[in-house]
Chimera marker file (.cmm) of the C-alpha trace (Angstrom):
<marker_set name="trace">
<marker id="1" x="0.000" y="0.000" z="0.000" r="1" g="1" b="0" radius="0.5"/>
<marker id="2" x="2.766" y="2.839" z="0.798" r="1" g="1" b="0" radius="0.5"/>
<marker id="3" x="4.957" y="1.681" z="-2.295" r="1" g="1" b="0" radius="0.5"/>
<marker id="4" x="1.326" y="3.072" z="-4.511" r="1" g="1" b="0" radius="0.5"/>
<marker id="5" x="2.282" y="6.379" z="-2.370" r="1" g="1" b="0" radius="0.5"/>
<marker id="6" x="5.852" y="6.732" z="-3.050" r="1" g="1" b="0" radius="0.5"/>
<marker id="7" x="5.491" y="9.965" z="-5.491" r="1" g="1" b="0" radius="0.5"/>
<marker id="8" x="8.801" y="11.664" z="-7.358" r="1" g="1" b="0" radius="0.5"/>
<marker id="9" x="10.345" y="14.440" z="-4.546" r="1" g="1" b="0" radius="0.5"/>
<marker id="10" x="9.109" y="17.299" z="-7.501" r="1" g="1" b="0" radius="0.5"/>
<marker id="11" x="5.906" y="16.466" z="-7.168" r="1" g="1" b="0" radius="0.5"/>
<marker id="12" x="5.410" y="16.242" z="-3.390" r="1" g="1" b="0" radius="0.5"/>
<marker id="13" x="3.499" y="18.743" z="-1.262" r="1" g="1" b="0" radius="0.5"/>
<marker id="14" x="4.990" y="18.582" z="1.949" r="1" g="1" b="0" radius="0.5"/>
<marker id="15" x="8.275" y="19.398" z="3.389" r="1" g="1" b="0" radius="0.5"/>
<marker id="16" x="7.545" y="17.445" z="6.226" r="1" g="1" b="0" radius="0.5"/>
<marker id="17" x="4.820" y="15.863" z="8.035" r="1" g="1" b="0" radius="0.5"/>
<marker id="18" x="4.411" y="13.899" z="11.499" r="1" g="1" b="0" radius="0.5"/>
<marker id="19" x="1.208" y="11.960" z="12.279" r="1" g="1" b="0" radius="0.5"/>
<marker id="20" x="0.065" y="10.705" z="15.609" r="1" g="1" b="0" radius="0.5"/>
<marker id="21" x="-0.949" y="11.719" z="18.970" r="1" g="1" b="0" radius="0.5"/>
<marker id="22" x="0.658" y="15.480" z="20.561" r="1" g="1" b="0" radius="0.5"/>
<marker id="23" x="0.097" y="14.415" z="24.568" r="1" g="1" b="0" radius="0.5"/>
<marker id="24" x="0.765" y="18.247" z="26.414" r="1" g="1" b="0" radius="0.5"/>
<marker id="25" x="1.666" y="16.841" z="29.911" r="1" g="1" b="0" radius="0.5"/>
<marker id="26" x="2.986" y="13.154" z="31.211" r="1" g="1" b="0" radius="0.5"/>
<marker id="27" x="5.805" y="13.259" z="33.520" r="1" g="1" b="0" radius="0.5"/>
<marker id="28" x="6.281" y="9.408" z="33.019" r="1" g="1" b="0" radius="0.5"/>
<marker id="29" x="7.426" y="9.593" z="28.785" r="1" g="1" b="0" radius="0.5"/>
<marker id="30" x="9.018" y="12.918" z="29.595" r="1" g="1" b="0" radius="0.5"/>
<marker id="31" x="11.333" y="12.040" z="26.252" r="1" g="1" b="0" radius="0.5"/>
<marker id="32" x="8.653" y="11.367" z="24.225" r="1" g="1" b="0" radius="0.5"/>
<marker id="33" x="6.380" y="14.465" z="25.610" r="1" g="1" b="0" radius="0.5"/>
<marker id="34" x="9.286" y="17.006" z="24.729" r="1" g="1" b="0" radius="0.5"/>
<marker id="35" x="9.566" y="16.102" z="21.168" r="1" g="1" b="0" radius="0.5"/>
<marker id="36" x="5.780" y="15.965" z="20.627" r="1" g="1" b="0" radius="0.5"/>
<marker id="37" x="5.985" y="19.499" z="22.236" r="1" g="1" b="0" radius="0.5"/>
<marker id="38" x="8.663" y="20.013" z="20.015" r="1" g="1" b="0" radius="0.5"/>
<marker id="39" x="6.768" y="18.863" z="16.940" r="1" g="1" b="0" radius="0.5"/>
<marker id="40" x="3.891" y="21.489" z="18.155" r="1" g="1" b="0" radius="0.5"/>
<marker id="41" x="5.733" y="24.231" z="17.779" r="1" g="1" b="0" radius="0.5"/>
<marker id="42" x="6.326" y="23.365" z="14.048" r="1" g="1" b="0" radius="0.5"/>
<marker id="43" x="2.232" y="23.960" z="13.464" r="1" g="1" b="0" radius="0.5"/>
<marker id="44" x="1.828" y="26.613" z="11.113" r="1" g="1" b="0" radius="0.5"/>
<marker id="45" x="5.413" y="26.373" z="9.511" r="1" g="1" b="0" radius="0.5"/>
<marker id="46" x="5.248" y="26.393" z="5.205" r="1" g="1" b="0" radius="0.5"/>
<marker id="47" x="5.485" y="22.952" z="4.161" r="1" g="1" b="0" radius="0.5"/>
<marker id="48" x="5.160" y="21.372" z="7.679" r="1" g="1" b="0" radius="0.5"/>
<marker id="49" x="2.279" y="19.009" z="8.628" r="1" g="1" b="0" radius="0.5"/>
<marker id="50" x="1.739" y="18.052" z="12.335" r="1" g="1" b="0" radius="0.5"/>
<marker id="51" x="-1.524" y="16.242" z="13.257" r="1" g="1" b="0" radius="0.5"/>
<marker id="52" x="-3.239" y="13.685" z="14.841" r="1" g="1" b="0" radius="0.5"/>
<marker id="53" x="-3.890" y="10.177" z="12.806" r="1" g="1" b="0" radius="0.5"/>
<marker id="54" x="-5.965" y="10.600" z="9.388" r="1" g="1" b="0" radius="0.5"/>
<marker id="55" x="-7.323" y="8.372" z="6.981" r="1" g="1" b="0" radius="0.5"/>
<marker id="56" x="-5.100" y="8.892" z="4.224" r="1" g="1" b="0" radius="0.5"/>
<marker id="57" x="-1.701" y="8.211" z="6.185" r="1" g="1" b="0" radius="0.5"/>
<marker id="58" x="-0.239" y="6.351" z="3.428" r="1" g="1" b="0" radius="0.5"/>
<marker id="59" x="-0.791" y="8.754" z="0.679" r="1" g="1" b="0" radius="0.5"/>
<marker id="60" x="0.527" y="11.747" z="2.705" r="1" g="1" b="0" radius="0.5"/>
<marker id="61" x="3.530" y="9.968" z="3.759" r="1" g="1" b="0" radius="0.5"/>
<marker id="62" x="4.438" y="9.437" z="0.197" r="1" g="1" b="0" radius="0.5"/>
<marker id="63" x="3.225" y="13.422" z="-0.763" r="1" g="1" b="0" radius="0.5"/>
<marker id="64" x="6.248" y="14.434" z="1.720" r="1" g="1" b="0" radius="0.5"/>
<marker id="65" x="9.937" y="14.738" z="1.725" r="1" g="1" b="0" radius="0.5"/>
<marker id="66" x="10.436" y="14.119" z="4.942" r="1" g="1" b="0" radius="0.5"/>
<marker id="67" x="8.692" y="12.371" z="8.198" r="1" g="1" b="0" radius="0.5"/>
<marker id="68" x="9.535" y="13.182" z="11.490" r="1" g="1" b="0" radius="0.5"/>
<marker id="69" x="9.821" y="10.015" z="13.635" r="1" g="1" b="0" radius="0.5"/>
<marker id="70" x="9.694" y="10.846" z="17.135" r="1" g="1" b="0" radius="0.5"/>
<marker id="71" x="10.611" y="7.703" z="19.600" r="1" g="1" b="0" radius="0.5"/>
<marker id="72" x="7.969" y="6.339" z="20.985" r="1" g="1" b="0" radius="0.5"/>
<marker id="73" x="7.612" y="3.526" z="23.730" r="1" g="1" b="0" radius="0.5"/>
<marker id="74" x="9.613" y="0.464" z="23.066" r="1" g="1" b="0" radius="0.5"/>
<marker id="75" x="13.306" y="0.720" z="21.554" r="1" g="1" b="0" radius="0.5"/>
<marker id="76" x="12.514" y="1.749" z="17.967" r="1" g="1" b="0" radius="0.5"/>
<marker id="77" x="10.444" y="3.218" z="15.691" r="1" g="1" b="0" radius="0.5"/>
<marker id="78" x="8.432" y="1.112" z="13.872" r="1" g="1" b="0" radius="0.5"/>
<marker id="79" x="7.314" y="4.388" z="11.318" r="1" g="1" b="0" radius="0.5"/>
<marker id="80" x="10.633" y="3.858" z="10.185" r="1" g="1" b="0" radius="0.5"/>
<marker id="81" x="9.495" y="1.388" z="7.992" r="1" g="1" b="0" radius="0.5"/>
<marker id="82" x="6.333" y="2.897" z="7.256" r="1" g="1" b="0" radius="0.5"/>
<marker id="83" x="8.160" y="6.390" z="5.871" r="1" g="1" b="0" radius="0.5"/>
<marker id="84" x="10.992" y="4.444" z="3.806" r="1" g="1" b="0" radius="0.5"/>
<marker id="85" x="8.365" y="2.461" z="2.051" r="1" g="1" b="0" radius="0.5"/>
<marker id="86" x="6.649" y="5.792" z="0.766" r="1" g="1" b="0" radius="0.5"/>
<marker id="87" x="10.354" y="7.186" z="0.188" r="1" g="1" b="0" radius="0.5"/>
<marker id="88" x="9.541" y="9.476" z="2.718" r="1" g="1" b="0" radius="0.5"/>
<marker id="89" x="13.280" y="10.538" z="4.202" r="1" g="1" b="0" radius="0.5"/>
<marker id="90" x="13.376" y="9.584" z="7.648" r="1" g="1" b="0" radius="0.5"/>
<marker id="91" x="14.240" y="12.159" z="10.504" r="1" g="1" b="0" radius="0.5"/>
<marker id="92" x="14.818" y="10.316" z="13.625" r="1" g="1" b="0" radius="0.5"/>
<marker id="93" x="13.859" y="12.272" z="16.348" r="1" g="1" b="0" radius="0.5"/>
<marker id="94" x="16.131" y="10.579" z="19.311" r="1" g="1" b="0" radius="0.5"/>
<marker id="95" x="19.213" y="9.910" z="20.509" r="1" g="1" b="0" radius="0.5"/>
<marker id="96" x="18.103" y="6.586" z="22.140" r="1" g="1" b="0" radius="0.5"/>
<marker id="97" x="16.642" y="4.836" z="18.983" r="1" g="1" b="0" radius="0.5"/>
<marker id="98" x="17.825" y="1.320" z="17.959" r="1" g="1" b="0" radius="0.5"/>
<marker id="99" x="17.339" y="1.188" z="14.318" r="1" g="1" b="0" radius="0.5"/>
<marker id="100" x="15.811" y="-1.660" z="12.154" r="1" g="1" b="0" radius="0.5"/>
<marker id="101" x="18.706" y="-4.288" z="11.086" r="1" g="1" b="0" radius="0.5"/>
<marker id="102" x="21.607" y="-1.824" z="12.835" r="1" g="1" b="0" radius="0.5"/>
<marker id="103" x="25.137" y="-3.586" z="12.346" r="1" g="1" b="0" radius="0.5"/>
<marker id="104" x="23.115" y="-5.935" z="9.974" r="1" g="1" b="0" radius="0.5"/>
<marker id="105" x="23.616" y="-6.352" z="6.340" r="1" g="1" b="0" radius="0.5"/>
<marker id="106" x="25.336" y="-3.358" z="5.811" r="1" g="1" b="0" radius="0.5"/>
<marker id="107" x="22.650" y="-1.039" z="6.657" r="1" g="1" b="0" radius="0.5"/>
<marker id="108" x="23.329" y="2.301" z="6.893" r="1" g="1" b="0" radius="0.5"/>
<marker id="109" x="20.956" y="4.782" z="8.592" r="1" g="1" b="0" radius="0.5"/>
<marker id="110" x="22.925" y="7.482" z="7.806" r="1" g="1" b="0" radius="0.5"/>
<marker id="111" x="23.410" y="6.955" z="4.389" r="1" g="1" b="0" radius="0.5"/>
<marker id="112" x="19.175" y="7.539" z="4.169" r="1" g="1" b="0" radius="0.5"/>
<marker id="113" x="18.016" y="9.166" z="6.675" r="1" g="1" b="0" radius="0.5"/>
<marker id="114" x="18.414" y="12.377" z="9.570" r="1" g="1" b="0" radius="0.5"/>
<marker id="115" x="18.868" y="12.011" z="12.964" r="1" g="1" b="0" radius="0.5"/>
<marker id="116" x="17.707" y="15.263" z="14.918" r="1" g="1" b="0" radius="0.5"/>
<marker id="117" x="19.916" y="15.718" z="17.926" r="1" g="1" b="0" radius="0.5"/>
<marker id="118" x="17.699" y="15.751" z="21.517" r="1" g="1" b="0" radius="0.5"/>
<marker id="119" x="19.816" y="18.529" z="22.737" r="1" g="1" b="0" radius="0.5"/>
<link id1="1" id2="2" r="1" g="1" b="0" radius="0.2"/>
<link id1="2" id2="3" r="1" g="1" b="0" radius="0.2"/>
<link id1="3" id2="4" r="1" g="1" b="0" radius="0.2"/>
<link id1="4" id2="5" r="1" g="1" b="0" radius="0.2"/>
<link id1="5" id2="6" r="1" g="1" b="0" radius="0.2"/>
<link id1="6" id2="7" r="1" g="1" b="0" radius="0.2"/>
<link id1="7" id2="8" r="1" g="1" b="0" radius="0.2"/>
<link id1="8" id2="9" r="1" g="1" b="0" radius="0.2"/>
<link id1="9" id2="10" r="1" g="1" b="0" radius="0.2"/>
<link id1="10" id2="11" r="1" g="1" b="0" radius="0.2"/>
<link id1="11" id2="12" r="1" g="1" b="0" radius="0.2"/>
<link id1="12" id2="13" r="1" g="1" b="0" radius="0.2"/>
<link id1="13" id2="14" r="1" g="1" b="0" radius="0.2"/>
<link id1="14" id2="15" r="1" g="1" b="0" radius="0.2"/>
<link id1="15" id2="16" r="1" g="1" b="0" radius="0.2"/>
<link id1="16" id2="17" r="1" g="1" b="0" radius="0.2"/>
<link id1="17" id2="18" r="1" g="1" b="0" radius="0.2"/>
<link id1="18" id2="19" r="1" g="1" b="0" radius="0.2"/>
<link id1="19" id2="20" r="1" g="1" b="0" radius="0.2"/>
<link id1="20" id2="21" r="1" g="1" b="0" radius="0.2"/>
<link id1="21" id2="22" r="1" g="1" b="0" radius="0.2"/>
<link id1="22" id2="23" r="1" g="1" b="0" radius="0.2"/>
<link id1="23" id2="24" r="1" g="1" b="0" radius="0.2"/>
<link id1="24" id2="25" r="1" g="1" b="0" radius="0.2"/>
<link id1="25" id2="26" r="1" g="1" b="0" radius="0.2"/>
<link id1="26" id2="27" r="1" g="1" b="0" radius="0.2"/>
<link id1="27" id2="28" r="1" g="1" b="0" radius="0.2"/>
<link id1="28" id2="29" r="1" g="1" b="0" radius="0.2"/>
<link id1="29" id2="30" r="1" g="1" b="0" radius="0.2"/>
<link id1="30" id2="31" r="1" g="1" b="0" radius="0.2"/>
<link id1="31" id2="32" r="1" g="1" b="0" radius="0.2"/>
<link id1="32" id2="33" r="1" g="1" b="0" radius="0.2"/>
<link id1="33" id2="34" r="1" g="1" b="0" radius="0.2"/>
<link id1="34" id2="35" r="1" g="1" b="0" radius="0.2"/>
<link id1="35" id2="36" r="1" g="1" b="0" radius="0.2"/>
<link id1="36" id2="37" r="1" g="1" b="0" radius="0.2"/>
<link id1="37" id2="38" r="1" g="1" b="0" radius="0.2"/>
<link id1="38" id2="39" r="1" g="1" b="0" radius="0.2"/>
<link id1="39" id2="40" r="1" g="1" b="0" radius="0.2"/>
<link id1="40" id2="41" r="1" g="1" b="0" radius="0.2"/>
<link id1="41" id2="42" r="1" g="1" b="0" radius="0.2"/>
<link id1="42" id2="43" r="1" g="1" b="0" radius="0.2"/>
<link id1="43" id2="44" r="1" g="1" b="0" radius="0.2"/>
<link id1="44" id2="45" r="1" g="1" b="0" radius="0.2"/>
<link id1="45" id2="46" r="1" g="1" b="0" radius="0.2"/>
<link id1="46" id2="47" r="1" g="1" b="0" radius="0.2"/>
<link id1="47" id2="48" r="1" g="1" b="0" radius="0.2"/>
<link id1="48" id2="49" r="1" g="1" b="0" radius="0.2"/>
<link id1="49" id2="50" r="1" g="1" b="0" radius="0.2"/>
<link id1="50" id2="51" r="1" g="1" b="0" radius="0.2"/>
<link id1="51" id2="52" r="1" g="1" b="0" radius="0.2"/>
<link id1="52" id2="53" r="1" g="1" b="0" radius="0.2"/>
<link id1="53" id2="54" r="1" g="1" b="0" radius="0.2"/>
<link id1="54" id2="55" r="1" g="1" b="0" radius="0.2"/>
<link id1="55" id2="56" r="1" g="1" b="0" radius="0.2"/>
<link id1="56" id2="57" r="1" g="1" b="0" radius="0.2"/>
<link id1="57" id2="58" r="1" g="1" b="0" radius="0.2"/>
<link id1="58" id2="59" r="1" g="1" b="0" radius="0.2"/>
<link id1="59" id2="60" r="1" g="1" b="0" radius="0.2"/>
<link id1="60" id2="61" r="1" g="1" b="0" radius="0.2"/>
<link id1="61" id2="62" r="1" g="1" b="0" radius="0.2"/>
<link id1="62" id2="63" r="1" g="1" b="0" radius="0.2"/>
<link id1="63" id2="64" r="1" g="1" b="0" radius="0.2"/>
<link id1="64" id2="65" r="1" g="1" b="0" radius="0.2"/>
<link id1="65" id2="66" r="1" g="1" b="0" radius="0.2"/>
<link id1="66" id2="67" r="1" g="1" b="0" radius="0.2"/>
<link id1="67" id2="68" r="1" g="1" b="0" radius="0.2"/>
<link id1="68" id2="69" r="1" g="1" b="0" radius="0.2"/>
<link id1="69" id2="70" r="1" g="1" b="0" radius="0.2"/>
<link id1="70" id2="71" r="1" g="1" b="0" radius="0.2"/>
<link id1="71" id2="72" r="1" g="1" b="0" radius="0.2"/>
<link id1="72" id2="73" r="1" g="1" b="0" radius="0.2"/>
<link id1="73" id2="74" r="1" g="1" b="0" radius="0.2"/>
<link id1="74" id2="75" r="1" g="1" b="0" radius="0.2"/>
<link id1="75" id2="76" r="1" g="1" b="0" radius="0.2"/>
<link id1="76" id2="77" r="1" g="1" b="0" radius="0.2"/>
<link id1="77" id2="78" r="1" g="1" b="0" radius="0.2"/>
<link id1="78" id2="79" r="1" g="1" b="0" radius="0.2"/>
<link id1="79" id2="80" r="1" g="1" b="0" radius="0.2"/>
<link id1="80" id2="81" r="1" g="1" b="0" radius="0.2"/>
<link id1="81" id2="82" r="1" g="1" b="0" radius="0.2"/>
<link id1="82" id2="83" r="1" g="1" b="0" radius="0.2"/>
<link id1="83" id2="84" r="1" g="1" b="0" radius="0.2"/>
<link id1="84" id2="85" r="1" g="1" b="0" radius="0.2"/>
<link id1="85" id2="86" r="1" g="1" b="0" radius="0.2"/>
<link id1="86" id2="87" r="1" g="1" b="0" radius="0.2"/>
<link id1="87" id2="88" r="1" g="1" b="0" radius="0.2"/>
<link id1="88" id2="89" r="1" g="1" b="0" radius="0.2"/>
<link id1="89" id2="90" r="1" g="1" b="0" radius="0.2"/>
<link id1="90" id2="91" r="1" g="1" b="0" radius="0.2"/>
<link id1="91" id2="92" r="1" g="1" b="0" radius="0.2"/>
<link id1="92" id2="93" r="1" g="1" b="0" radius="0.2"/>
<link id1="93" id2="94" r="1" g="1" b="0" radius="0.2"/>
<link id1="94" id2="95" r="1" g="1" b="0" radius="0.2"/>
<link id1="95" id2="96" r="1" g="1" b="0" radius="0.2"/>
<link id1="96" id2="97" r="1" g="1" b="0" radius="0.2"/>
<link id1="97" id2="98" r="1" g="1" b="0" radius="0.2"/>
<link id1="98" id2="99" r="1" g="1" b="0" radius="0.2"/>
<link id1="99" id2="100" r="1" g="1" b="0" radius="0.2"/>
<link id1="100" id2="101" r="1" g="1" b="0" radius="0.2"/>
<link id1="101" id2="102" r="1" g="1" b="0" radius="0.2"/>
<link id1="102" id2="103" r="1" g="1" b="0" radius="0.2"/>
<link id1="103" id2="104" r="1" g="1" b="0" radius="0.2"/>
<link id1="104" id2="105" r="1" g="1" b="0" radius="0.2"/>
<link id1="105" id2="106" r="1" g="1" b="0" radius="0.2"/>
<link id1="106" id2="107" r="1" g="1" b="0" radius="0.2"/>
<link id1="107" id2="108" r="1" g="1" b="0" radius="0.2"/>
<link id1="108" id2="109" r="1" g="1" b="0" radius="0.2"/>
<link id1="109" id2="110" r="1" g="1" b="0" radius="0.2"/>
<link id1="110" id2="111" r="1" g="1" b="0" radius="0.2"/>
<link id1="111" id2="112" r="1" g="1" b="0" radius="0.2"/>
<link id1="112" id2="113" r="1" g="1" b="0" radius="0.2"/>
<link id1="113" id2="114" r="1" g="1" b="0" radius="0.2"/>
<link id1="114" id2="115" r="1" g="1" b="0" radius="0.2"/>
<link id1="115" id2="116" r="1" g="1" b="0" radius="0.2"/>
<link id1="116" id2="117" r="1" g="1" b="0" radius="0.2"/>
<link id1="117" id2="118" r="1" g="1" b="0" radius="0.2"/>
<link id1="118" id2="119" r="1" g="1" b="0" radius="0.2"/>
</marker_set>
């Protein structure tokens, strides 16, 4: 479904776009709350979408340039895979991610993706 997405970089919309939930206060994911606050303060920027979870994920995924993958809960960040798929460049938005297949293969995050420094 996300490969149908995958558009040419000319023709997509969005600079970049983050899906998903924007808590404003939990003291216990106080990580993952300061990047979502983060991510808030990008509302309103040209090119930038931040919002909750919409129907047509997949298709705006591939209409950006960029996704911004905030960590969430476990050890990685299973958009990853959902944002290379629609050739969406990832921006990983921690300094405590373990990435898909790390050390494996000869992967190389950084030869495809960001990573956005916590501090």
């Amino acid at each position: 479904m996300l490969l149908k997405w995958n558009r040419p970089y000319e023709q997509r919309d969005w600079l970049a776009v983050f899906f998903g939930k924007l808590p404003l206060h939990d003291g216990t994911y106080e990580e993952i709350v300061q990047w979502r606050l983060r991510l808030k303060n990008l509302i309103g920027l040209p090119g930038v979408v931040i919002e909750d979870h919409i129907g047509d994920y997949e298709q705006q995924l591939g209409n950006s340039r960029f996704c911004l993958l905030p960590k969430g809960l476990g050890y990685w960040i299973h958009r990853t895979f959902e944002a290379t798929l629609a050739g969406c460049i990832p921006v990983i938005l921690s300094d405590h991610a373990v990435m898909p297949f790390q050390g494996v293969m000869n992967i190389n995050w950084t030869e495809f993706s960001v990573k956005w420094p916590e501090r």
